[in-house]
C-alpha positions in Angstrom: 56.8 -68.0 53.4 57.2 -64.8 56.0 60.0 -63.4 55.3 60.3 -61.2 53.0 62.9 -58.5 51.1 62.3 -54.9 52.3 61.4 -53.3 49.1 58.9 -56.8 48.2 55.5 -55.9 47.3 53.0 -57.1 50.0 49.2 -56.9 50.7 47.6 -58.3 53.6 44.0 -57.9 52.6 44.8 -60.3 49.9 44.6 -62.9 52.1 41.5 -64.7 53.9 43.6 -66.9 57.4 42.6 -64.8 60.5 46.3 -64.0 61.1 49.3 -62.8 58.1 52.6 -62.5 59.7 55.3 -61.2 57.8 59.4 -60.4 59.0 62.1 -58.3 57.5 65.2 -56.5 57.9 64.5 -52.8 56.8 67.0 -49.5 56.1 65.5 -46.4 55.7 61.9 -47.3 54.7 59.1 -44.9 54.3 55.7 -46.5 53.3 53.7 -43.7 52.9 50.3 -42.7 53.6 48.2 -46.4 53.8 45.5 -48.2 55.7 44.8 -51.9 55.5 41.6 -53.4 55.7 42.6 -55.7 58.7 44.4 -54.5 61.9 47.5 -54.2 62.3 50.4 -55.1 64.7 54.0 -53.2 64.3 56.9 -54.3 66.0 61.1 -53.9 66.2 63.3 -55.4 68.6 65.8 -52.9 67.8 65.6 -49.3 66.0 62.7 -46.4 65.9 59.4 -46.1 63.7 57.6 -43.5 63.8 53.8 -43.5 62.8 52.4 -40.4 61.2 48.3 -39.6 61.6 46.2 -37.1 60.4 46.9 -34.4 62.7 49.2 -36.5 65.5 52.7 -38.4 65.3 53.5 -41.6 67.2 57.1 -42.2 68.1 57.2 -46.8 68.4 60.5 -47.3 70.3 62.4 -50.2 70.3 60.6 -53.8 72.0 57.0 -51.8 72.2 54.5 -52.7 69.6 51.6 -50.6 67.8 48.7 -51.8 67.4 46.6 -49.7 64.3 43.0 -50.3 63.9 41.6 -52.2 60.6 40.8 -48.5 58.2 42.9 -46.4 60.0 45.0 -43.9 57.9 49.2 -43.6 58.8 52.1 -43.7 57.6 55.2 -45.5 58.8 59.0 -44.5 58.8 61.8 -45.9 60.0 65.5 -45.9 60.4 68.1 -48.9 60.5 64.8 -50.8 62.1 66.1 -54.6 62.2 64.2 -57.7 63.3 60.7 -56.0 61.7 57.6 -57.7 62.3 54.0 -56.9 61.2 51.0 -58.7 61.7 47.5 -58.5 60.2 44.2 -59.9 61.7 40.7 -60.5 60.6 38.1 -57.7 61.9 36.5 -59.9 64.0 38.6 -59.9 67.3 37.5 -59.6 70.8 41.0 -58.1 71.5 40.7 -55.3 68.8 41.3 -51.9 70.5 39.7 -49.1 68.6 42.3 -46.5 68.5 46.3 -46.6 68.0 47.9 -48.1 70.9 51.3 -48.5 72.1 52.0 -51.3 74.3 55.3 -52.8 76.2 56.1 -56.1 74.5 57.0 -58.5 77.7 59.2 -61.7 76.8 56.0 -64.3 76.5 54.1 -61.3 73.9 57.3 -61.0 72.1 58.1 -64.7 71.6 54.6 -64.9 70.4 54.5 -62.1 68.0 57.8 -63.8 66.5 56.5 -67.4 66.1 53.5 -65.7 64.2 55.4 -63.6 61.9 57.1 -66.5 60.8 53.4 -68.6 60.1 53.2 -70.1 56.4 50.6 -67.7 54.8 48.5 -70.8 54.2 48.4 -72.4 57.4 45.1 -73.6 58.4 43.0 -71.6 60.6 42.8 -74.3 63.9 46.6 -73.9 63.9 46.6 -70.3 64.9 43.4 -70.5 66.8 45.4 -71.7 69.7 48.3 -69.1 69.8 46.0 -66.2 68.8 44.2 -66.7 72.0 47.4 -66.2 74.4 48.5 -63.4 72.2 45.2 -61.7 72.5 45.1 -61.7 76.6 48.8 -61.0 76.6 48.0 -57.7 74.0 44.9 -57.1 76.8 47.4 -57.3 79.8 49.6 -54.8 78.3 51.3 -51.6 79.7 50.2 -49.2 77.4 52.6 -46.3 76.7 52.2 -42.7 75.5 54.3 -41.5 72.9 52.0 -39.1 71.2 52.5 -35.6 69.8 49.0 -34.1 68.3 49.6 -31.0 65.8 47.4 -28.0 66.3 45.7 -27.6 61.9 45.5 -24.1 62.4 46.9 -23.3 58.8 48.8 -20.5 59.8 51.0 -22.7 61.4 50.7 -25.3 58.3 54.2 -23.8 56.5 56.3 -24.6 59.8 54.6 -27.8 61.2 56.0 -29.0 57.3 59.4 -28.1 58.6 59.2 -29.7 61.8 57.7 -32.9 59.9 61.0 -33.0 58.5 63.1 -33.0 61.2 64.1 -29.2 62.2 63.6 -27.7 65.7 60.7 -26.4 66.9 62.2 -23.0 68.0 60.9 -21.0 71.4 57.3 -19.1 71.4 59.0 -15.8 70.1 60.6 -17.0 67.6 58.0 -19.1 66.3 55.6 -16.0 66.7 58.2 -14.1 64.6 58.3 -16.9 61.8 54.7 -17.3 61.5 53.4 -13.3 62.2 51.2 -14.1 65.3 51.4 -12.7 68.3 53.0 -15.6 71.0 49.3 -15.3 72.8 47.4 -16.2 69.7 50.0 -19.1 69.2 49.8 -20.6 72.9 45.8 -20.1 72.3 46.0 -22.8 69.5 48.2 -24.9 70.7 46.1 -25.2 73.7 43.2 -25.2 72.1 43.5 -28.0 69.4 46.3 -30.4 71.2 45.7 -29.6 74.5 49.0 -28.8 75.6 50.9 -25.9 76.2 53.2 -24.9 73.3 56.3 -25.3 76.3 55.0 -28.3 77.0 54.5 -29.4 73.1 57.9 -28.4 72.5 59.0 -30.3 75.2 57.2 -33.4 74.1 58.9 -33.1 70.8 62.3 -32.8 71.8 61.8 -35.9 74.5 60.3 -38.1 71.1 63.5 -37.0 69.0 65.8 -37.4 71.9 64.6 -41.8 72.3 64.9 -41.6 68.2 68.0 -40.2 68.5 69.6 -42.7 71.2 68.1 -45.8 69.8 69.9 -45.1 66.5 72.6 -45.0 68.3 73.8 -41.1 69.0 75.3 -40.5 72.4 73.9 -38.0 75.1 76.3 -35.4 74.1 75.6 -35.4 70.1 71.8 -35.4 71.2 71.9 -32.6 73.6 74.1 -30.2 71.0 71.1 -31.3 68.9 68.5 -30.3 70.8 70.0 -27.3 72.2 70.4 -28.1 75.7 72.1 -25.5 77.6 74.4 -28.9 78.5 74.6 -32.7 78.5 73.9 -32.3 82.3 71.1 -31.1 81.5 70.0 -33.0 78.6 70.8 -35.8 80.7 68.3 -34.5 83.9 65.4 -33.8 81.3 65.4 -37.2 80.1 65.9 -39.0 83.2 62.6 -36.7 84.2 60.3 -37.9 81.3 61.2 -41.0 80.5 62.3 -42.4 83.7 65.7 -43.3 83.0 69.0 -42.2 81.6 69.8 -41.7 78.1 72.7 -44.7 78.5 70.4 -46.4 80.5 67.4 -46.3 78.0 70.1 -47.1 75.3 71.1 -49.8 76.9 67.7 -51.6 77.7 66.8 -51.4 74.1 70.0 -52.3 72.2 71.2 -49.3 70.7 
């Protein structure tokens, strides 16, 4: 079978078909630090993961999948993500992509990536040969998306990039030069320096991520802006329109919040 409880025990690599599909409902679900020894595809019809490397953080909005190379490090969290689907595949793919990816799932990729979650774990390998191959040139055809935040490992910075890890508000360059006793020239040095953006711009970055994890749990533009410390919903509202290309009811909206 392929579905399974949130809190079941699972391990891919214990298995030898090309492709393991599993599906689950999941709460609040935090898998920790992991890597698998086959790839890996990540995907939610409703709700936000996030996927947490080394030194970068990877918001997975609603109806976009991840794919996560076979070996690579991460850890995934999640809120009130329904409809969960992960799927595992042998090394040996001429599809594989070798770095994280985020891609737009369109209706024939997500139908696909369904029908495989829900494979027996010992179907036989000419079965999925078949629907592997339109799910690997429909992965290949892919709008790939860029949700990325890198963080700077300068450890002077290590104390407060714990903090925003956890949810609080990275504050403005003063104020972070303040907390962590460089001067705000030093600061926008390594910020440029190790994630090649400036610390405005990383900032802004952030607050755009939590903003679309915000929304597709279901918090309205005015909670979010307060949140965020807009100056006002209008323009919480003209800032997200502006990076993401829509509105925040709009983006709610399209992805079932």
């Amino acid at each position: 079978m392929a579905k399974i409880a949130a809190n079941q025990a699972f391990d891919a690599d214990d298995f030898d078909a090309p492709v393991i599909g599993i599906a689950a409902d999941m709460g609040v679900h935090d898998s920790g630090l992991h890597g698998h020894g086959r790839h890996q595809l990540l995907f939610a019809a409703a709700g936000c993961m996030s996927i947490e490397l080394e030194h970068t953080l990877c918001l997975l909005p609603p109806s976009r999948a991840a794919w996560i190379p076979a070996g690579m490090m991460h850890r995934v969290q999640s809120r009130g993500v329904v409809a969960y689907r992960s799927l595992y595949f042998e090394r040996d793919l001429p599809f594989a992509a070798p770095g994280l990816q985020v891609v737009e799932v369109n209706p024939l990729l997500r139908e696909v990536i369904e029908r495989m979650a829900f494979w027996p774990w010992d179907m036989a390998d000419e079965r999925q040969a078949s629907l592997l191959q339109v799910f690997g040139e429909e992965l290949l055809a892919a709008r790939s998306e860029d949700w990325r935040l890198p963080f700077p490992a300068d450890p002077r910075l290590a104390s407060w990039l714990d903090a925003v890890r956890r949810g609080d508000l990275p504050p403005r360059l003063n104020q972070l030069a303040a907390r962590v006793g460089a001067c705000e020239r030093t600061i926008s040095r390594i910020f440029l320096r190790e994630t090649g953006m400036s610390y405005q711009d990383w900032r802004q970055q952030w607050r755009l991520l939590k903003a679309m994890e915000r929304l597709a749990d279901g918090a309205g533009a005015g909670e979010v802006a307060q949140e965020l410390e807009f100056a006002s919903d209008s323009a919480f509202i003209a800032f997200f329109r502006q990076h993401a290309g829509v509105t925040p009811a709009r983006y709610a909206q399209a992805r079932g919040s």
